[in-house]
C-alpha positions in Angstrom: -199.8 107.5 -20.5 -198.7 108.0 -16.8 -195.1 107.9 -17.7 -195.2 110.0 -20.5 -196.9 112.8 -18.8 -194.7 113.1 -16.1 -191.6 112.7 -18.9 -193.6 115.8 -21.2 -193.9 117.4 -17.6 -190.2 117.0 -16.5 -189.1 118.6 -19.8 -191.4 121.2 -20.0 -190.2 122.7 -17.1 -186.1 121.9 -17.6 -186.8 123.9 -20.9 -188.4 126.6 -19.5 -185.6 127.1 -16.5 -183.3 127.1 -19.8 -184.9 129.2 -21.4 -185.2 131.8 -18.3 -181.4 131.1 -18.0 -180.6 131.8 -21.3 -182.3 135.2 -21.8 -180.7 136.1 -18.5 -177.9 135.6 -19.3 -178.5 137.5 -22.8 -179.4 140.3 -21.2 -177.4 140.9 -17.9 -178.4 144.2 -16.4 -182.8 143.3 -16.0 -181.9 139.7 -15.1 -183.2 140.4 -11.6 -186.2 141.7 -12.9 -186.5 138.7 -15.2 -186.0 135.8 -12.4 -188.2 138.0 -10.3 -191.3 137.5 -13.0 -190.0 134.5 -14.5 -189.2 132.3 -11.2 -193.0 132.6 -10.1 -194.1 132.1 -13.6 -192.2 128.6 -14.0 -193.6 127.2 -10.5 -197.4 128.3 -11.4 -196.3 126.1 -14.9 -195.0 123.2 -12.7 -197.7 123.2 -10.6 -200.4 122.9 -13.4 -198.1 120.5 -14.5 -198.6 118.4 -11.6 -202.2 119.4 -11.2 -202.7 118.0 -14.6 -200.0 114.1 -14.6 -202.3 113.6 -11.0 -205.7 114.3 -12.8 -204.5 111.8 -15.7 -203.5 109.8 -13.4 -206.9 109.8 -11.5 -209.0 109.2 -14.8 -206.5 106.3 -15.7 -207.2 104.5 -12.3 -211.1 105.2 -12.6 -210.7 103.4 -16.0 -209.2 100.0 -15.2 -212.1 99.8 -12.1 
């Protein structure tokens, strides 16, 4: 399970930055504006990503003991 969250984790976030690239680059003139809101967006994302691989990863090792 450990694996595969961080994997689902990992690609979460490479689509989202590809997704933020690609409508910047659809739409030139508010790209600014759109790494502006979308750059703080993806790292609250990543970082409830990482809250939530370490919490599986917590209830997996209070499991096995």
């Amino acid at each position: 399970m450990l694996m595969r969250a961080w994997l689902l984790y990992t690609l979460v976030v490479i689509t989202a930055l590809t997704a933020l690239l690609a409508i910047a680059d659809s739409f030139p003139k508010p790209s600014s504006v759109l790494f502006f809101v979308g750059t703080p967006v993806v790292v609250i994302g990543a970082g409830l990503g990482a809250k939530f691989v370490r919490e599986a990863r917590t209830r997996r090792r209070t499991q096995q003991h």
